[in-house]
N, C-alpha and C positions, 0 to 999 in steps of 0.2 A: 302211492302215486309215484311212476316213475318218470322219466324225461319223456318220451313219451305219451301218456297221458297229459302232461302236462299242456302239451306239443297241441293235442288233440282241443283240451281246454280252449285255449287260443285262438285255433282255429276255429273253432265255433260259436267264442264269444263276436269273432270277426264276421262273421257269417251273420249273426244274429244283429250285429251292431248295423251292418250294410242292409239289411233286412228293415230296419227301423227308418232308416233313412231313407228309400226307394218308400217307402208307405208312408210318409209324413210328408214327401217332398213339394206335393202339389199344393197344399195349404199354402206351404211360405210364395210359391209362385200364383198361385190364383190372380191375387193384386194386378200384375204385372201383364199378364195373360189378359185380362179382361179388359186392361184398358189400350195395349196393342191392337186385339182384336175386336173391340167394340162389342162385344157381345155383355150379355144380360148375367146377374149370379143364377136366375133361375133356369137359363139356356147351359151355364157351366155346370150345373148341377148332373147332368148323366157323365159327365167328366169326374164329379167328385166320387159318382157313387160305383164306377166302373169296376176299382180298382178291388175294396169290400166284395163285391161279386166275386172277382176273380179268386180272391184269396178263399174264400168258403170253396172255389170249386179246385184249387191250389192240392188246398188240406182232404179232401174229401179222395183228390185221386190219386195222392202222392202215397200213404198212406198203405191202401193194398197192393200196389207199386213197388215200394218198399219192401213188405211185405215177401215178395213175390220173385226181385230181380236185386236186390239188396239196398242197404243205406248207399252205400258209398255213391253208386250209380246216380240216384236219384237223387241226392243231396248235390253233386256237381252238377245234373242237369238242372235244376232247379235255382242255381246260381246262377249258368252260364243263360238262364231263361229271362231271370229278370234283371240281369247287364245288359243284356241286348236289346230288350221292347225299352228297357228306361232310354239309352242310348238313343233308338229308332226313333222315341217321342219327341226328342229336339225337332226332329226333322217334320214335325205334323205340320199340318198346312190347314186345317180346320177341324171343328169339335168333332166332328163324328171320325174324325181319323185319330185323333188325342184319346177318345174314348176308349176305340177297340184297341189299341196300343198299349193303354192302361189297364184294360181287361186280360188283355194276356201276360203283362209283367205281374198281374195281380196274381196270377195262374203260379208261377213263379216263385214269387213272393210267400203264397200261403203252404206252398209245397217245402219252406227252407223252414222254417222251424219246427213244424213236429219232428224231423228226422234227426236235426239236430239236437234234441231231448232226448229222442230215442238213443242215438247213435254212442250219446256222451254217457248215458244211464250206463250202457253195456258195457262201459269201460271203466268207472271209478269206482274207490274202495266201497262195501257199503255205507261205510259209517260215519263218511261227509258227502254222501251222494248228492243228498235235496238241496246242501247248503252249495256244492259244486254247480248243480244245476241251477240252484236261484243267483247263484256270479253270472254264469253264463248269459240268462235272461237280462242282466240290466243291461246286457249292453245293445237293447233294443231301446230303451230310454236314453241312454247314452248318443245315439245313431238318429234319434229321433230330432234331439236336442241340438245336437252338432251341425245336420244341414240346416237349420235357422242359420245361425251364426256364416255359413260357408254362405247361404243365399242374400243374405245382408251385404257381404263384401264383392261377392263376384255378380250381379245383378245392377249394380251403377254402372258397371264399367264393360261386362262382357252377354249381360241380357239373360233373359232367364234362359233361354237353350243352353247357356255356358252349364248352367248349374246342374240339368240332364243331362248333359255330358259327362261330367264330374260323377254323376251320380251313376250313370252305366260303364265307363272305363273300370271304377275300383272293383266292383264287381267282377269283370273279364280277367284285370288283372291277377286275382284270386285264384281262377280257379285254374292256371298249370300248377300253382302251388299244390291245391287241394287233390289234384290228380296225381301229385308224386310223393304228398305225405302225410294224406289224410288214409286209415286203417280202414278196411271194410270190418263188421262186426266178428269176430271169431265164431260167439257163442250165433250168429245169423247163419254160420257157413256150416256148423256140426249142425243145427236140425235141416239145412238144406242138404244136407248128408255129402258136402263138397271134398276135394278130393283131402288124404291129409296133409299131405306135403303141401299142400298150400296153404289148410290152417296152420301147422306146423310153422309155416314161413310167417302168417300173420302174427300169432304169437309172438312170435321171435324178436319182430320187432319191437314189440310194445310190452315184453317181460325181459329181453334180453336173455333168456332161456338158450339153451338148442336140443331142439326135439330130435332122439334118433328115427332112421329112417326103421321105419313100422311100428310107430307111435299110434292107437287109436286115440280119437278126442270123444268125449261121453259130451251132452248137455243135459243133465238131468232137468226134467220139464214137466209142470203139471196135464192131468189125462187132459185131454179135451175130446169135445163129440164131433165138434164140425170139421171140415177140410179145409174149405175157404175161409179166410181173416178176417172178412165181414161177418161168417155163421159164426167164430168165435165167439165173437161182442155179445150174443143175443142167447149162446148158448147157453146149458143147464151152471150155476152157478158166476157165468158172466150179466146175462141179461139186466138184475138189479141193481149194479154196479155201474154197468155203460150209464144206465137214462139215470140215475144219482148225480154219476160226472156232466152229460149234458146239462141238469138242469144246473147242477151249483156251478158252471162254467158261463150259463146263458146271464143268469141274473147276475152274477158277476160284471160282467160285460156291460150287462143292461143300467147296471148304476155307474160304472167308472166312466162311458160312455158320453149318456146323459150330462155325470157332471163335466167333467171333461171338454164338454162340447158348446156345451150351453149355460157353463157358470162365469165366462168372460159377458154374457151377456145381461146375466142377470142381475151381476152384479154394477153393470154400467146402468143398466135402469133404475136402481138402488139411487144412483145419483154420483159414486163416485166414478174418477177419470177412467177412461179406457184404456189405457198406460199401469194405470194398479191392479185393476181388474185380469192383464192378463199375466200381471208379477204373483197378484195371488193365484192365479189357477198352476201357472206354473210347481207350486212351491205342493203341489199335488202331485205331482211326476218329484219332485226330491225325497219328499217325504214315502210314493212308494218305491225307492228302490233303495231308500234305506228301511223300509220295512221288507221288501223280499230278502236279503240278506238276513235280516234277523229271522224270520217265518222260517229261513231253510236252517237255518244251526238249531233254531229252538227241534224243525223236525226230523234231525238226525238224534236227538236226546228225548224227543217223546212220542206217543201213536201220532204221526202223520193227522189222521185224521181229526181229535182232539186240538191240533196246533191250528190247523185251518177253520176247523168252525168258529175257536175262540176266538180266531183275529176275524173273521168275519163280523162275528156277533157284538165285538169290540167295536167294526168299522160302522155296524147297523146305530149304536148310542153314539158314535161322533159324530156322523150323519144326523140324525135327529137330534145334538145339541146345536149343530149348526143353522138347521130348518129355524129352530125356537129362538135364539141368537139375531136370528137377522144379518142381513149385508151387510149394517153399518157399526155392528159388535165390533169391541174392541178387541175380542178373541179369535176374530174372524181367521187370519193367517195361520193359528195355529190350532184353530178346527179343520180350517181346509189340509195341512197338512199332516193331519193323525188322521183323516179320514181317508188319504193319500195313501199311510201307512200300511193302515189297514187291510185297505179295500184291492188295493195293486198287493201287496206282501201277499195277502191270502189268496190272488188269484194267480202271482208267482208259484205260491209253495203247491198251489192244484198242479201247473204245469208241470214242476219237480216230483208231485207226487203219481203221477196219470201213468207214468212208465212199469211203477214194479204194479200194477192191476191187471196187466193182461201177460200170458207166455209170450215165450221169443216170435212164434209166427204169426201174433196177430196185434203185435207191442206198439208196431209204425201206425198200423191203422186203427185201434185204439187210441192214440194220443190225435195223431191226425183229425179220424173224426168228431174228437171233443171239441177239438180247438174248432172245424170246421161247423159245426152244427152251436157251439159259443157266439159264434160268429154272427148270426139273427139276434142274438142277444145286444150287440153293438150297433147293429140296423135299426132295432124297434126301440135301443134309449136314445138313439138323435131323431127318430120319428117322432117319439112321445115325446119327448121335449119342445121339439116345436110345434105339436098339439095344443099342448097343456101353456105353453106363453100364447096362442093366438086365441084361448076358451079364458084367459086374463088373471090363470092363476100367478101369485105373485111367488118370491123368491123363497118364503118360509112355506108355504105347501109346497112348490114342487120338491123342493129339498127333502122336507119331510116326509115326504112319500115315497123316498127312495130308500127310507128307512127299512120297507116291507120287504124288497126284493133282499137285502140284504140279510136279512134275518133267515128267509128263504133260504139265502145259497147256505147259511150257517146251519142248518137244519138236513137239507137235502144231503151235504159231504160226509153227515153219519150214515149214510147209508151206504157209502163206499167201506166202510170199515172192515170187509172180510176182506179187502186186501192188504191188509195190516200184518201179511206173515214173516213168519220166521226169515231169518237173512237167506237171500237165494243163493242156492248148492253151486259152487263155481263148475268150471268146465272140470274136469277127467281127464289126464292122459294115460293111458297103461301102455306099455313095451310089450310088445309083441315080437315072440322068438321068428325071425326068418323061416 
């Protein structure tokens, strides 16, 4: 790791952090909104769900994008996307304008973090890659966390538009920085076969090397059949890998989701305050981002794949001690946060792990459309959740039911396992005589 790399880290923990925060924001304002405008939570609701849309279509086009016209590009568009519809949304003047507003920051939004996985994979040592990549991720929990606290102070006194402001300015601000010191991918530019004095130049800065002039750069890369990034995914020895990552990505989602969304509720029906109930769900987002740190050093020192299923399969028995436990357990706090641990660490170390499964031209839109196609997985557990409390299930079934999905994703992630190779071949350069 050099300066650097380092440099790059940061930048993308920053990214991912403002990231977290544009996609949480509207929760902490909802309140506030609703009672300015008079309207209904079920008239808010294509407000809530606007933003979800946008991020599945975000990840879905950023992705072969990437792909296609490089990280760098696409990662600063996708900043400078969702600074500006957040910023715009101050200015809404009713739901159907707050909605398409939030649909396109959502566009934004979901387009900034696959690329950011990808962009960081391509540049750190192997051998604290995932543990690199799962720092980076928390600072989405981080970002998440932080506009509560920002909306708490600046909403007495300056109204919720303040806090959309707040929330699209850091963003704009970002990105002249990112445009003067964020790297495009090197190993992106040799199979784009780009000129070499310019990877030559990229290197340079981020090895502190100097290449002579008639340097060639190799990227040694595995064969593939298809042309397009999309035919990669499906191609001859990708195909059973991609729908492995969807589905232990979907159910993933589909239980952190679920609880996440609907155990401040469940637990207030249970009979305790709604004040504890949302200090315990909280301690769910602590406990998983100190479990993705752990999930990513465990899978720099063991198969990748093995490290995910076990915390999965771990997060499935916390889950189902919690179901049997009940609301009003005295263990409650620290079921909820092993199940945090788990269940978030194991779907961190997926995201750390989605990058070395696909080659350099199809690496964006492989992670992109896991995350993207994940992303139903987070729709259909705050559906089924509020299904399953209006057919009167109580707190120990629905709990315990989410045991299934999770055992799922810990089953489904063996099947990723042929991407468990050897450390990848760095670039090449040879000197070429004049």
């Amino acid at each position: 790791m050099g300066r650097m790399q380092w440099l790059l880290l940061v930048l993308c923990f920053a990214i991912v952090a403002l990231d977290g925060m544009d996609v949480a924001i509207m929760g902490f304002l909802a309140p506030s909104i609703l009672q300015e405008w008079h309207v209904s939570r079920a008239a808010f609701g294509v407000v809530m769900s606007a933003a979800p849309l946008g991020l599945v279509l975000g990840a879905l086009l950023a992705g072969p994008a990437s792909d296609r016209i490089g990280r760098k590009v696409v990662l600063i568009g996708s900043v400078l996307l969702f600074g500006l519809f957040t910023f715009a949304t101050a200015y809404a003047g009713n739901l159907t304008e707050m909605a398409a507003l939030r649909l396109l920051t959502g566009v934004g939004l979901g387009a900034a973090m696959p690329n950011t996985s990808t962009l960081l994979s391509e540049y750190v040592p192997q051998r604290s890659r995932s543990l690199l990549i799962a720092v980076m991720f928390t600072g989405f929990n981080l970002g998440s966390g932080v506009v509560g606290f920002v909306a708490a102070a600046m909403i007495p006194s300056g109204g919720w538009r303040s806090v959309l402001m707040l929330g699209g300015v850091l963003p704009l601000l970002l990105v002249p920085v990112l445009v003067v010191l964020l790297p495009e991918s090197a190993r992106f530019l040799v199979v784009r076969r780009a000129a070499a004095d310019r990877i030559g130049r990229v290197l340079g800065r981020v090895t502190g090397a100097v290449f002579p002039s008639g340097t060639e750069f190799f990227a040694p890369e595995p064969p593939v059949q298809a042309k397009q990034s999309i035919g990669v995914l499906f191609s001859k020895g990708y195909g059973l890998m991609t729908g492995a990552l969807w589905l232990t990505y979907f159910m993933g989602l589909l239980v952190i989701y679920l609880l996440t969304g609907w155990l401040p509720t469940l637990i207030k029906d249970a009979g305790l305050p709604i004040s504890e109930a949302a200090t315990i769900t909280a301690m769910f987002q602590i406990g998983g981002t100190l479990g993705a740190i752990l999930v990513g050093w465990a899978m720099d020192r063991r198969p990748p794949t093995r490290v995910i299923g076990a915390t999965y399969a771990l997060g499935a028995v916390c889950i189902l001690a919690l179901g049997v436990g009940g609301a009003l357990s005295g263990s409650l706090v620290w079921l909820v946060t092993a199940a945090g641990f788990c269940m978030s660490g194991a779907q961190t170390g997926l995201n750390a792990f989605a990058p070395s499964c696909y080659p350099t031209q199809a690496r964006a839109t492989g992670v992109s459309w896991m995350l993207g196609m994940g992303r139903f997985g987070s729709i259909t557990g705050s559906m089924v959740g509020g299904l399953l409390l209006s057919l009167g299930w109580g707190f120990g079934a629905i709990i315990g039911l989410l045991a299934v999905p999770a055992v799922l994703a810990a089953l489904a992630v063996q099947m990723a396992r042929r991407a468990e190779q050897p450390e990848e071949r760095p670039l090449v350069g040879k000197s070429i005589a004049a």
